[in-house]
PyMOL commands that place a pseudoatom at each C-alpha (Angstrom):
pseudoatom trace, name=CA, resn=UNK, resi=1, chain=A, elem=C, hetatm=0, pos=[6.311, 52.024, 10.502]
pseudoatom trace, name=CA, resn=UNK, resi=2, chain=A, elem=C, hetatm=0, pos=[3.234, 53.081, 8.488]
pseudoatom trace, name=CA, resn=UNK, resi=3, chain=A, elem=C, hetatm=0, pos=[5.256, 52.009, 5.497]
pseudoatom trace, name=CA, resn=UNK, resi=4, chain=A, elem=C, hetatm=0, pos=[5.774, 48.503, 6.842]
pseudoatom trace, name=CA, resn=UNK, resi=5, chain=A, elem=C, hetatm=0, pos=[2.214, 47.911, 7.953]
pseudoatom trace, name=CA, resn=UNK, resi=6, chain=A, elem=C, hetatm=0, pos=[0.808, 49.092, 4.414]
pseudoatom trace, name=CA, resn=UNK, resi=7, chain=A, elem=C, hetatm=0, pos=[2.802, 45.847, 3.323]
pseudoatom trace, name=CA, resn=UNK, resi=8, chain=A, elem=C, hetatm=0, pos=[0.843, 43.684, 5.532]
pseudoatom trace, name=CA, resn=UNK, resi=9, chain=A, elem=C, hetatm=0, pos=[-1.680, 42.506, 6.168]
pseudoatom trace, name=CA, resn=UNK, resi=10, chain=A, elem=C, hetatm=0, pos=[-3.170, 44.046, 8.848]
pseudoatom trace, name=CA, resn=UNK, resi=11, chain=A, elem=C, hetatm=0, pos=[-6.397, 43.671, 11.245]
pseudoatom trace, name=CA, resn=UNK, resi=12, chain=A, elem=C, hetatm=0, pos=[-8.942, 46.703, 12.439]
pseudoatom trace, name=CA, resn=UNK, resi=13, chain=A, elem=C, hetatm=0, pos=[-9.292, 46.289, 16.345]
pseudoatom trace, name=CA, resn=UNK, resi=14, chain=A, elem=C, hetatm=0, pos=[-11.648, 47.832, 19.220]
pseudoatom trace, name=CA, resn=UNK, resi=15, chain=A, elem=C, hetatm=0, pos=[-11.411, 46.669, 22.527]
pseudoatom trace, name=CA, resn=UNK, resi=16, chain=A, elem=C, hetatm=0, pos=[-13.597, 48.565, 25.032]
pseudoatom trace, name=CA, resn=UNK, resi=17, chain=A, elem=C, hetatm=0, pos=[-13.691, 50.072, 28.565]
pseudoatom trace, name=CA, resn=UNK, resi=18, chain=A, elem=C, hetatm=0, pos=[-15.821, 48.727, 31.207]
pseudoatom trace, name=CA, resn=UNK, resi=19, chain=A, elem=C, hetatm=0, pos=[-17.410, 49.761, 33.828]
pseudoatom trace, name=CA, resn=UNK, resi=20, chain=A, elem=C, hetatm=0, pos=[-17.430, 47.534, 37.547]
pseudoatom trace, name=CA, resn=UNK, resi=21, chain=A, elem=C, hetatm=0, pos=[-20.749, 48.188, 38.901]
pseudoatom trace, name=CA, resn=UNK, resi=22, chain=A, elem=C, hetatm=0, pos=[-20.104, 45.879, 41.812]
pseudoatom trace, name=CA, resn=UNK, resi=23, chain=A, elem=C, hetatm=0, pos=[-17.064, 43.776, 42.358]
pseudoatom trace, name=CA, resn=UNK, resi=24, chain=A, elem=C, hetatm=0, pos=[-13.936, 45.931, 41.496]
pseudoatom trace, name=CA, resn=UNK, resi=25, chain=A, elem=C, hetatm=0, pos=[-11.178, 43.662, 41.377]
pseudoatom trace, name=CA, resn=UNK, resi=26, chain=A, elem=C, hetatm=0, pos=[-12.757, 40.613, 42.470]
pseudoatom trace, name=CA, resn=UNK, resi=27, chain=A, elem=C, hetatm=0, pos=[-12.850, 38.668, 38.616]
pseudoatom trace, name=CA, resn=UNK, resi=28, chain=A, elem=C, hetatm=0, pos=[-9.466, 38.370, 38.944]
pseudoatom trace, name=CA, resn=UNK, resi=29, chain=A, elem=C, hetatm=0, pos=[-8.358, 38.231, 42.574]
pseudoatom trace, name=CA, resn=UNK, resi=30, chain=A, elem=C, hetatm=0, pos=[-11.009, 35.506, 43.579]
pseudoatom trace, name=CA, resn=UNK, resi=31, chain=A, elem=C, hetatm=0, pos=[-8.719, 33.186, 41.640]
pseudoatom trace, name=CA, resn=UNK, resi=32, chain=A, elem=C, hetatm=0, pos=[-6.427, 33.517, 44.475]
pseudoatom trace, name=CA, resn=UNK, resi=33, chain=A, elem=C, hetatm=0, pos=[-8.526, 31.151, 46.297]
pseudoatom trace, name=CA, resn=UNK, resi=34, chain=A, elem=C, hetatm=0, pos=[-6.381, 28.440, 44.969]
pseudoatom trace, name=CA, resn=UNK, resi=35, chain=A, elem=C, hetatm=0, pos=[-3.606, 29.721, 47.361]
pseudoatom trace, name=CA, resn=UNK, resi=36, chain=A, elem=C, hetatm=0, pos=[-6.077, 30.733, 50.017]
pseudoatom trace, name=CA, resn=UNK, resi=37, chain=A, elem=C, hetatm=0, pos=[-9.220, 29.065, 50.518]
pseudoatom trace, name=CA, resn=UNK, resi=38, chain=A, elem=C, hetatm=0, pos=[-10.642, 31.967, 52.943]
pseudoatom trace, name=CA, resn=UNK, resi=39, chain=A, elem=C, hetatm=0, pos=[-11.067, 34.444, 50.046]
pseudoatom trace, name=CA, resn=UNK, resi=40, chain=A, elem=C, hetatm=0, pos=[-14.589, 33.661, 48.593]
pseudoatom trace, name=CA, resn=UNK, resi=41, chain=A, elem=C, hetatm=0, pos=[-15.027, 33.288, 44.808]
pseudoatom trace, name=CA, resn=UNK, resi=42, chain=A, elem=C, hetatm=0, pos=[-14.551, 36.451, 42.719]
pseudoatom trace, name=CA, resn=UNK, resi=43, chain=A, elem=C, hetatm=0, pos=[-17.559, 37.942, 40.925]
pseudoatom trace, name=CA, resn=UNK, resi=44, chain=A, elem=C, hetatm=0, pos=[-18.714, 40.882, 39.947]
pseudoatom trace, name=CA, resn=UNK, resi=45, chain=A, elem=C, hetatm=0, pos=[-21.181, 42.918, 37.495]
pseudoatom trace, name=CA, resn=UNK, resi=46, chain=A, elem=C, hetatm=0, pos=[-19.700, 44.876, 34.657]
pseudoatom trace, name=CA, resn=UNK, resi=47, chain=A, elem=C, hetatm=0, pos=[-20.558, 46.781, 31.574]
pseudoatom trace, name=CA, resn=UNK, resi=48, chain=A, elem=C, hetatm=0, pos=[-18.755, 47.469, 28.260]
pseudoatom trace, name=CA, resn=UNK, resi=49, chain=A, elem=C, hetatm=0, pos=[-18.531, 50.963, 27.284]
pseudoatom trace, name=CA, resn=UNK, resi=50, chain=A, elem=C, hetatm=0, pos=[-18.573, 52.681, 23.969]
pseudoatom trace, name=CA, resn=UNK, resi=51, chain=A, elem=C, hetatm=0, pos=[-15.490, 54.388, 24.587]
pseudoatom trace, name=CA, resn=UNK, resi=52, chain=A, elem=C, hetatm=0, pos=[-11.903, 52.493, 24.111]
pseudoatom trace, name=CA, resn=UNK, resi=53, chain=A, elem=C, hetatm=0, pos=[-8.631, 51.266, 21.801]
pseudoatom trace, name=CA, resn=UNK, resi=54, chain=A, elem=C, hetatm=0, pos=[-8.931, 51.788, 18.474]
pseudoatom trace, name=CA, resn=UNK, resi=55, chain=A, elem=C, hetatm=0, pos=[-5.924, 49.634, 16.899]
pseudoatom trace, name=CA, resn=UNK, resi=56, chain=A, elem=C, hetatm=0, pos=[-4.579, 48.252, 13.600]
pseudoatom trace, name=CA, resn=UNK, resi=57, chain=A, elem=C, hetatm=0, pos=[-2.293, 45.580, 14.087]
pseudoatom trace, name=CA, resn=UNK, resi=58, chain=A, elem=C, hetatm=0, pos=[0.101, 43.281, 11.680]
pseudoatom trace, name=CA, resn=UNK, resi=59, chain=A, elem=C, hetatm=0, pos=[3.006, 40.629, 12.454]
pseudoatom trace, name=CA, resn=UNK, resi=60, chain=A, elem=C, hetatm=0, pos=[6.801, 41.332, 12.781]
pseudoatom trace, name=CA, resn=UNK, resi=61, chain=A, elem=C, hetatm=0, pos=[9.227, 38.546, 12.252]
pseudoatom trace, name=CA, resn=UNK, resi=62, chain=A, elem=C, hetatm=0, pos=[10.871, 39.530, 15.553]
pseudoatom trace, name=CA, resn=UNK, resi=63, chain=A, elem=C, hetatm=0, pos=[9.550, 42.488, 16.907]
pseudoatom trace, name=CA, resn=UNK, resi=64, chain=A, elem=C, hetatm=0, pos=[6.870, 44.029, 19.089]
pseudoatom trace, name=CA, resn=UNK, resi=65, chain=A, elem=C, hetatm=0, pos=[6.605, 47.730, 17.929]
pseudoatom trace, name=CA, resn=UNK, resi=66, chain=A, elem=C, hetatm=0, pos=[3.842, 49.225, 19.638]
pseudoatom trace, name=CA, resn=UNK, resi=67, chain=A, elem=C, hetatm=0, pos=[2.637, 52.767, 19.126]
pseudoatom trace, name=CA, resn=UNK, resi=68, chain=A, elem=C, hetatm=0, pos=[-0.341, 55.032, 21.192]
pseudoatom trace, name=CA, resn=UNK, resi=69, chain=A, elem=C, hetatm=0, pos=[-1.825, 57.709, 21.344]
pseudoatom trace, name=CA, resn=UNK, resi=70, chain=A, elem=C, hetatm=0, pos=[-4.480, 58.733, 24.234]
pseudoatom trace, name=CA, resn=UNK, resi=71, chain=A, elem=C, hetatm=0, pos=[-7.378, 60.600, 24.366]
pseudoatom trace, name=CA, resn=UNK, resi=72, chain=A, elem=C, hetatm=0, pos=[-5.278, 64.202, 24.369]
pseudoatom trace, name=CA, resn=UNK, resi=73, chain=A, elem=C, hetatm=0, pos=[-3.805, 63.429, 21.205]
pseudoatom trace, name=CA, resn=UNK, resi=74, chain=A, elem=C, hetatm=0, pos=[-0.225, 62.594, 22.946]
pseudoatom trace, name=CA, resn=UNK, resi=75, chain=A, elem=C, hetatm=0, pos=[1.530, 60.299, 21.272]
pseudoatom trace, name=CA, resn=UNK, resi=76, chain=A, elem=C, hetatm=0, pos=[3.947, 57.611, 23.009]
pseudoatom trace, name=CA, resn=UNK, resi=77, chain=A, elem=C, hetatm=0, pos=[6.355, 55.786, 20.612]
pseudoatom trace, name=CA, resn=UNK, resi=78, chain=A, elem=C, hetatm=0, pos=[6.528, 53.795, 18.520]
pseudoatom trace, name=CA, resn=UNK, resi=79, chain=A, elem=C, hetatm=0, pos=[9.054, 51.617, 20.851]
pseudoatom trace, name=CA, resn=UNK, resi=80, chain=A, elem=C, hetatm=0, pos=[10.318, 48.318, 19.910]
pseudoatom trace, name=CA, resn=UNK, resi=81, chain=A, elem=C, hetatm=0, pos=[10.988, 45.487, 22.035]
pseudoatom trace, name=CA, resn=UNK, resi=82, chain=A, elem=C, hetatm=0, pos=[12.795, 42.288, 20.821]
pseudoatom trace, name=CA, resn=UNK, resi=83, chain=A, elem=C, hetatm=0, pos=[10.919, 39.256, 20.925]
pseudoatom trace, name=CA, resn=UNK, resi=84, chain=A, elem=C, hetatm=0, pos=[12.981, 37.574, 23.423]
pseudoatom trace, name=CA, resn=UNK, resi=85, chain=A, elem=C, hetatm=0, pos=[11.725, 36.033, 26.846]
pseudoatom trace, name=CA, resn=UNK, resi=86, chain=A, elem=C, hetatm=0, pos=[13.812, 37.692, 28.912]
pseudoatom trace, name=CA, resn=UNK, resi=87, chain=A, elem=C, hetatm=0, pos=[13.708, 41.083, 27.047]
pseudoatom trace, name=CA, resn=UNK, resi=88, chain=A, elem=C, hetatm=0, pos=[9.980, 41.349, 27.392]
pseudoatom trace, name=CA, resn=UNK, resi=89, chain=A, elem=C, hetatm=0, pos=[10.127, 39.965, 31.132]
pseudoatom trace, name=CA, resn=UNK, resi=90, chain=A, elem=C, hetatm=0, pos=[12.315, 43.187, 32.008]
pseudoatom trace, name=CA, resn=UNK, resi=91, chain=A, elem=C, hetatm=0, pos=[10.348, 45.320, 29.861]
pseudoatom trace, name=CA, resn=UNK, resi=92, chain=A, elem=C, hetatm=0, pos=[7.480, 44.312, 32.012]
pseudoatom trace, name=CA, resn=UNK, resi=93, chain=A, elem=C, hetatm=0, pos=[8.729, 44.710, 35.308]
pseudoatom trace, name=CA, resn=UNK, resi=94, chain=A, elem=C, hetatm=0, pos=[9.602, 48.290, 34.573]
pseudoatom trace, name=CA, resn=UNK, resi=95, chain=A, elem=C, hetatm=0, pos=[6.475, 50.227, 35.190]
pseudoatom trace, name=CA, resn=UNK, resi=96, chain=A, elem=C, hetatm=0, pos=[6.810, 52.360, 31.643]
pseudoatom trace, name=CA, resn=UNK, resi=97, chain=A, elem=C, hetatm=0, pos=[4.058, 53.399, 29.865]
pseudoatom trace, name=CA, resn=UNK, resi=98, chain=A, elem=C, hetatm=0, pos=[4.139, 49.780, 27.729]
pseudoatom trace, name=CA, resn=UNK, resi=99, chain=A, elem=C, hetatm=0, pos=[4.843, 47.584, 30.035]
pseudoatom trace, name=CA, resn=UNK, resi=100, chain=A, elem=C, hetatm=0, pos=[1.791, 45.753, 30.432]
pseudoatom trace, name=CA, resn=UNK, resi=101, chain=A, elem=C, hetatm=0, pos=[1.799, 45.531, 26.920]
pseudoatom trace, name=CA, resn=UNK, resi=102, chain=A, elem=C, hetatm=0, pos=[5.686, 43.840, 26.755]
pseudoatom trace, name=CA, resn=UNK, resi=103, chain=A, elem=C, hetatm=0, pos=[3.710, 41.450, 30.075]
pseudoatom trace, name=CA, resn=UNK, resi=104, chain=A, elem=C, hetatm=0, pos=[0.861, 40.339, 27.744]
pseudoatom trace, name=CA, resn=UNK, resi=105, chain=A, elem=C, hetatm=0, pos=[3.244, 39.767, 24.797]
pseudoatom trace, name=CA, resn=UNK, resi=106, chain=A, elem=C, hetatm=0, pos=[5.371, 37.905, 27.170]
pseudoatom trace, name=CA, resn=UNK, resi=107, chain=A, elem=C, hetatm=0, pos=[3.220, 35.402, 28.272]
pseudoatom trace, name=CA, resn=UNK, resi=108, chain=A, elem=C, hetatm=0, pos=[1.850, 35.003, 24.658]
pseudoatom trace, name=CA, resn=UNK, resi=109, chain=A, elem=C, hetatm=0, pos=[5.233, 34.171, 23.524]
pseudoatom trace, name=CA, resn=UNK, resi=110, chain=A, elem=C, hetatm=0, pos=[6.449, 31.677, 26.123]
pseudoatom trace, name=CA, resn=UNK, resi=111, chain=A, elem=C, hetatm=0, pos=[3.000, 30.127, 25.752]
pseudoatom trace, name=CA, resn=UNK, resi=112, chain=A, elem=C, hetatm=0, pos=[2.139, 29.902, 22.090]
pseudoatom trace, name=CA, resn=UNK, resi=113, chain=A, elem=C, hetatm=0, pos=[5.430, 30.435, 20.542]
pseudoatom trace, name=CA, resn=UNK, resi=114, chain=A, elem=C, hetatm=0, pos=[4.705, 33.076, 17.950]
pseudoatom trace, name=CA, resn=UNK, resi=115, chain=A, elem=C, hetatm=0, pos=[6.887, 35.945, 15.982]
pseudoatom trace, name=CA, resn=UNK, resi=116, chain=A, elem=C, hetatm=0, pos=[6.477, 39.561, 16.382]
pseudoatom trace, name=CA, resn=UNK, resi=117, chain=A, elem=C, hetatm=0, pos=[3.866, 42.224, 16.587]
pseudoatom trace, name=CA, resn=UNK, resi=118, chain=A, elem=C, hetatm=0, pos=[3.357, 45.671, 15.087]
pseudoatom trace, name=CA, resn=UNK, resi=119, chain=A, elem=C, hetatm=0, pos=[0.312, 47.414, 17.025]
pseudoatom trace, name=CA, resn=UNK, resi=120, chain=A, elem=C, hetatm=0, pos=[-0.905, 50.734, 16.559]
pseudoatom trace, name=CA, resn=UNK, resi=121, chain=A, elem=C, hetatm=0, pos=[-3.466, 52.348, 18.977]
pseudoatom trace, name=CA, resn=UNK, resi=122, chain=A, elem=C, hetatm=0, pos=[-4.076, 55.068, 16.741]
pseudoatom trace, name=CA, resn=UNK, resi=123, chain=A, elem=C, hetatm=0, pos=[-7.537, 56.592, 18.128]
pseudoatom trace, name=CA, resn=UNK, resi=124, chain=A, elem=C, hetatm=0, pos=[-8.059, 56.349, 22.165]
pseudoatom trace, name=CA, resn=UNK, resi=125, chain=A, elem=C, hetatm=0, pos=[-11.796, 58.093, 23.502]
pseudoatom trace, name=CA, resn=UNK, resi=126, chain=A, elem=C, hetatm=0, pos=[-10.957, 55.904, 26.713]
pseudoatom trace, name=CA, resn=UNK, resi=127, chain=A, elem=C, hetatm=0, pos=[-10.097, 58.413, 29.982]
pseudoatom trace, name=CA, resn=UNK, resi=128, chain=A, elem=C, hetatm=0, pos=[-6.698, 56.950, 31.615]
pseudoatom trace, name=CA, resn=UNK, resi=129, chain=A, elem=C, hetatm=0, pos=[-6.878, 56.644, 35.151]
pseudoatom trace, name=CA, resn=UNK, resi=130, chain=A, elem=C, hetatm=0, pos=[-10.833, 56.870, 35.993]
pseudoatom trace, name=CA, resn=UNK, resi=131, chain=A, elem=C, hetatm=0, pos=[-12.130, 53.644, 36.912]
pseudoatom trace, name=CA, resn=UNK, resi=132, chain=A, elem=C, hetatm=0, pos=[-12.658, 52.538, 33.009]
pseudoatom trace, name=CA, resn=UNK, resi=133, chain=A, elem=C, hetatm=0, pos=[-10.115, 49.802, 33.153]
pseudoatom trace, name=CA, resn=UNK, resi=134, chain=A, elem=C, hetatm=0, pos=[-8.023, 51.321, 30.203]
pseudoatom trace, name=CA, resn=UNK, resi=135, chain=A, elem=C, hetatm=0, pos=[-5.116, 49.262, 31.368]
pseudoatom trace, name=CA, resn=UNK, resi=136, chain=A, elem=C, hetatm=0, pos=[-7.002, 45.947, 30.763]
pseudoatom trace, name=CA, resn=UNK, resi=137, chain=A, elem=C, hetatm=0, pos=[-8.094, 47.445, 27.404]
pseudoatom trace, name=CA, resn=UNK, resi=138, chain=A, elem=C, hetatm=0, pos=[-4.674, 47.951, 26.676]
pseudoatom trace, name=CA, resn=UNK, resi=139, chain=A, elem=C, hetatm=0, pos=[-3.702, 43.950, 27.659]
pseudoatom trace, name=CA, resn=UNK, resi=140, chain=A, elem=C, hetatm=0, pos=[-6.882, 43.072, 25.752]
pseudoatom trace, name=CA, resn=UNK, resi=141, chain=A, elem=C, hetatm=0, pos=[-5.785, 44.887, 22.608]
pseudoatom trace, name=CA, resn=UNK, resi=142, chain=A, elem=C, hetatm=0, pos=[-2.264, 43.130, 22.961]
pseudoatom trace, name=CA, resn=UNK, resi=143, chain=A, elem=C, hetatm=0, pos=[-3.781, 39.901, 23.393]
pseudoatom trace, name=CA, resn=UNK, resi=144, chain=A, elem=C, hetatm=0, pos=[-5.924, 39.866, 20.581]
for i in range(1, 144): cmd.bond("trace and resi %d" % i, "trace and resi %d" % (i + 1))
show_as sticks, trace
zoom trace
C-alpha cells in the first residue's frame, strides 16, 4: 500500500472534531422538515477542535482501500472495497468499523462518477465515542 501511494500523487489532509455547544443533532435533522413541517429548522452552535484525522490520500483506478489507526495506536486495515454501487451500498449497511466511510464513497460515486480511493488515516488525537463527532470527521475525511 505504502508502495503504491509513494507512486502517486498524493494529498496531506486534517479534518477536525467539533464540539456542539447547543444543538446536538439538529444541523442535520432539521432538514427533515421537508417531510415534516412540525420539526422547526435545525441550528445549532459548534466549534472546531484541534484534535482530529490526520490523512494522506491518492486515487485507485477501482478501489477504495482505506486504512486507520485511532488514538491508541490500533490499527484497522487496510480493507478494500470495489468501486461498485452495490458493493459499497452493502458495505455501508453493515455497521463495521468503515462503513460510513464505504456510505460517503457511495454516494460520491453514484453522484460524481469518479474511480477509486486510497486513504490513509495515519495519525488520529480525536477520542472515539465522546461527543467529538469523530464519525463525521471520518465522512469528512472521505469526502474530501
Amino acid at each position: 500500500l505504502e508502495d503504491y501511494m509513494a507512486s502517486e500523487r498524493t494529498v496531506e489532509l486534517f479534518v477536525p472534531g467539533r464540539i456542539c455547544l447547543m444543538g446536538e443533532h439538529s444541523d442535520w435533522a432539521g432538514s427533515y422538515r421537508r417531510f415534516n413541517s412540525s420539526l422547526l429548522p435545525g441550528m445549532c452552535l459548534v466549534s472546531g477542535t484541534n484534535q482530529g484525522l490526520y490523512a494522506r490520500a491518492c486515487r485507485h483506478p477501482s478501489k477504495l482501500i482505506v486504512t486507520s489507526i485511532d488514538q491508541g495506536g490500533n490499527v484497522c486495515g487496510p480493507t478494500e472495497f470495489s468501486m461498485d454501487p452495490q458493493a459499497l451500498l452493502a458495505a455501508a449497511a453493515t455497521g463495521d468499523h468503515f462503513s460510513y466511510v464505504a456510505g460517503v464513497a457511495y454516494q460520491i460515486l453514484v453522484r460524481c462518477h469518479v474511480s477509486g480511493l486510497v486513504l490513509h488515516n495515519y495519525k488520529t488525537d480525536l477520542p472515539a465515542r465522546k461527543g467529538l463527532s469523530s464519525s463525521a470527521a471520518a465522512c469528512v475525511l472521505a469526502a474530501r
